[in-house]
N, C-alpha and C positions, 0 to 999 in steps of 0.2 A: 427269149428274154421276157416274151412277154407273160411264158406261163410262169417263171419264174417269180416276175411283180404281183402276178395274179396270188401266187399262192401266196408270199410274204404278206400282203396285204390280208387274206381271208386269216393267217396264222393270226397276226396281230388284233383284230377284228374280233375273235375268237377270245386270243387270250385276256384281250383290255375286259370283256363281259365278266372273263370267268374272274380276273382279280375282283371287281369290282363286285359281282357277284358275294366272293369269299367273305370281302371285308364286310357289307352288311349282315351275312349271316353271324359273323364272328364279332362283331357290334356290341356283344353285352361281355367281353372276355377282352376284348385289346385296346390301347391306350390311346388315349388321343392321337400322342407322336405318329404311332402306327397308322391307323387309319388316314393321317397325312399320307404316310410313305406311299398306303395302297392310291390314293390317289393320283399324287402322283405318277406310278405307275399305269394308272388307267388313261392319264394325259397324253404319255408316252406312244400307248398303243392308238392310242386315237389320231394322235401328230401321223406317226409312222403310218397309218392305213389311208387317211385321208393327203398322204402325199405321193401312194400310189394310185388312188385316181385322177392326178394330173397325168398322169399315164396311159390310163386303163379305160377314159373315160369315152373315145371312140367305140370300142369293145363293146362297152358296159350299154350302149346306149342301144348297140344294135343287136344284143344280144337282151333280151326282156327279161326271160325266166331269171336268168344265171344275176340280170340287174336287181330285182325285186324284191330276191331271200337279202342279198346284202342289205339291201337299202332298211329292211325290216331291221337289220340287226343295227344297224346304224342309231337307227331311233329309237331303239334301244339302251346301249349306250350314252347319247345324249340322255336321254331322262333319267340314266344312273349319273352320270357327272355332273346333271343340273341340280338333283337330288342331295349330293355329297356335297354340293358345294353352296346349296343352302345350310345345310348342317354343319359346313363349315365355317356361318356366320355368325357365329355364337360371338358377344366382346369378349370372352374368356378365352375362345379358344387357342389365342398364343400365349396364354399365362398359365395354361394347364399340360404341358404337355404330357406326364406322366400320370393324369388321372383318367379314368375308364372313359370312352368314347361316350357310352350310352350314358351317363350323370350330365354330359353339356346338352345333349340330345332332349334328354327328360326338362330342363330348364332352357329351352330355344325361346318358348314365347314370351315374348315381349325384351329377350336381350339382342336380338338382331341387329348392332347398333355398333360402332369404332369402325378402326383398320379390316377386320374382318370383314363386316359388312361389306366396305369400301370392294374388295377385293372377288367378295359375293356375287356381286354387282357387274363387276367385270366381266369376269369370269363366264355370268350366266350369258350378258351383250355378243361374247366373243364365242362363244360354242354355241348360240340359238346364227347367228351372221356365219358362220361358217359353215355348217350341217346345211342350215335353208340354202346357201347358194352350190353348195355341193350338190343336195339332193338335187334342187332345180334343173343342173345343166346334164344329171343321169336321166332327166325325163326328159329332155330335148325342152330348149323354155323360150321355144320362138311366139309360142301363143302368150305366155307370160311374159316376155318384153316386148309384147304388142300392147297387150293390154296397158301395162306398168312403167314402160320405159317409152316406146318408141310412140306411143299414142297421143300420151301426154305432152313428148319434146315436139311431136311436131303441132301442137295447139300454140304451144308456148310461142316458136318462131312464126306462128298466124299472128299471133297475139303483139307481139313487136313491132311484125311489117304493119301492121293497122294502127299502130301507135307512131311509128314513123311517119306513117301519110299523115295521119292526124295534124299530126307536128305539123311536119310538111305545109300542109292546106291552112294552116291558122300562123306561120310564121309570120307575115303580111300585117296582118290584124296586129293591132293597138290598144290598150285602153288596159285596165286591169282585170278583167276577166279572160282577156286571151294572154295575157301574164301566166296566170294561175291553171288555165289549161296548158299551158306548154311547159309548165312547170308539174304538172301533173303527168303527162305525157313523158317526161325528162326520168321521174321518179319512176314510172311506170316500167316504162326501157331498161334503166338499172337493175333492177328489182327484178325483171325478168332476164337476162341480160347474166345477172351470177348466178341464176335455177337454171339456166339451159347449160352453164360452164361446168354446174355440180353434175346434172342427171347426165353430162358425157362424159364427165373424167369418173362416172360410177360405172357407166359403161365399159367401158376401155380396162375399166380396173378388174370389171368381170368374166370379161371376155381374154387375160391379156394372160397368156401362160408365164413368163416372166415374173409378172408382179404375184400371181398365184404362187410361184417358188420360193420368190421373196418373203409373200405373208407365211408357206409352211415355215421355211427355217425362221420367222420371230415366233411363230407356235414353238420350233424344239427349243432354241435359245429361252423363251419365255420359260419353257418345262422347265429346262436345264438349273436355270435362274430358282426356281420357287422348290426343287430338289436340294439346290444347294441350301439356303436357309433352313429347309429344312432336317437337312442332316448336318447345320453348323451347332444345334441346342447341343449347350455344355453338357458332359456326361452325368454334371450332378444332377442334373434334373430330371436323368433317367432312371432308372431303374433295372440293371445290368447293362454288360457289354453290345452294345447296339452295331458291333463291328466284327464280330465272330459269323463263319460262314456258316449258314447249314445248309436247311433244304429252299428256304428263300430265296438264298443267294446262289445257290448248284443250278438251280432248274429253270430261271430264266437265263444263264447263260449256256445251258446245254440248248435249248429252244434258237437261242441265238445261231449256234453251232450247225442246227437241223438246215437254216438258208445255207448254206456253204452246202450241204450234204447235196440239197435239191439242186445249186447250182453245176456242182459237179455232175451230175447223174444227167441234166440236162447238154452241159457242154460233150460228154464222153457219149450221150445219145447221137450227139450231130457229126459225131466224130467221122465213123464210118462210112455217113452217107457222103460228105466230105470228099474222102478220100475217096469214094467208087467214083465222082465225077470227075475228078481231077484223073484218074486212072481212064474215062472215057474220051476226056479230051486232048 
């Protein structure tokens, strides 16, 4: 099973570059709409690969060579998606869908600016937060939540107990200047009190396979979601049948079809040895 993930993963990995690849070369020739779709598309493979390394990611960590071409391609990737989805931020870009990609591209500076933007923005928060904490946990990141996470929390909770004694030692004391320190002390303890509550529930949230599942599937539902809008623009505002199948639409679902092949060929490999043990015992 686990070659099986492995390879799904490097397919997708693969494929998300080469869409994404096409649609910049093809840049001065295809429509706005389109170059959404390719997008799109490039989301897709990105969702699907980085939800095989909640899998893969013991493998991957002890295995170097085989971890460090992916991770290359990885980053990759990201700087084509961060790319497109600058280019994405045009104010026009959902008022144009039927005109040439490269005319929003040629007029980007200084219309970076509406709903686009907005979504620019996101986009770029949400794929720079997921790639860093992915990469991070394929280099093993016990030095990096030393430094970052655990160093930090544990200053924090020195910082408290010494704010408590403080407390503590002047609750006694009278007058309005031990008012204002233990009112200072009060504020102090709060204020550090919801940083040690955040830097652990960031913890737990990166560490926690569960909620990593969770965050993949709002990545596909989010794909899903920003696919759909964009295949609901009325057909007047395209410029032919945008629902007629050719080779766009053949050859990622033949690709689709290739997992099944490999799963097969992998289940009918274990088949035999299977049965010789059951025939030994």
């Amino acid at each position: 099973m686990e070659r099986l993930i492995l390879t799904l993963g490097d397919q997708q990995l693969l494929v998300g570059i080469a869409i994404l690849t096409a649609g910049f070369l093809k840049h001065c020739s295809i429509s706005v709409y389109h170059f959404s779709i390719v997008v799109d598309l490039g989301w897709f493979s990105s969702n699907t690969h980085m939800t095989t390394l909640s899998v893969l990611l013991v493998f991957l960590v002890d295995h170097p060579p085989q971890r460090n071409w992916r991770v290359a391609l990885m980053v990759i990737i990201l700087i084509a998606m961060i790319v497109a989805s600058v280019l994405e931020g045009n104010r026009y870009w959902l008022d144009a869908w039927s005109a040439p990609a490269q005319c929003l591209w040629n007029d980007l500076r200084g219309n970076v600016a509406g709903k686009p933007a907005g979504w620019m923005a996101f986009n770029i928060v949400l794929l720079v937060l997921v790639y860093g904490t992915r990469i991070t946990r394929l280099y093993g990141s016990a030095y990096l939540d030393e430094l970052f996470f655990l160093a930090p929390l544990a200053k924090m909770r020195k910082a408290f107990t010494t704010l408590q004694a403080q407390r503590t030692a002047i609750r006694p004391a009278k007058g309005l200047q031990a008012s204002m320190l233990r009112a200072v002390c009060v504020s102090g303890q709060g204020i550090l009190w919801v940083t040690i509550k955040v830097f652990s529930g960031i913890g737990i949230t990166m560490e926690s396979i569960a909620i990593n599942l969770c965050f993949d599937i709002f990545w596909f539902a989010f794909g899903c979601w920003g696919l759909k809008i964009d295949r609901d623009i009325p057909s007047s505002e395209m410029d032919g049948n945008e629902n007629e199948w050719g080779f766009g639409q053949i050859v990622p679902v033949l690709l689709l079809c290739s997992t099944i092949l490999i799963f097969k060929d992998l289940y009918l490999g274990k088949t035999p040895t299977l049965a010789l043990a059951r025939s030994l015992n």
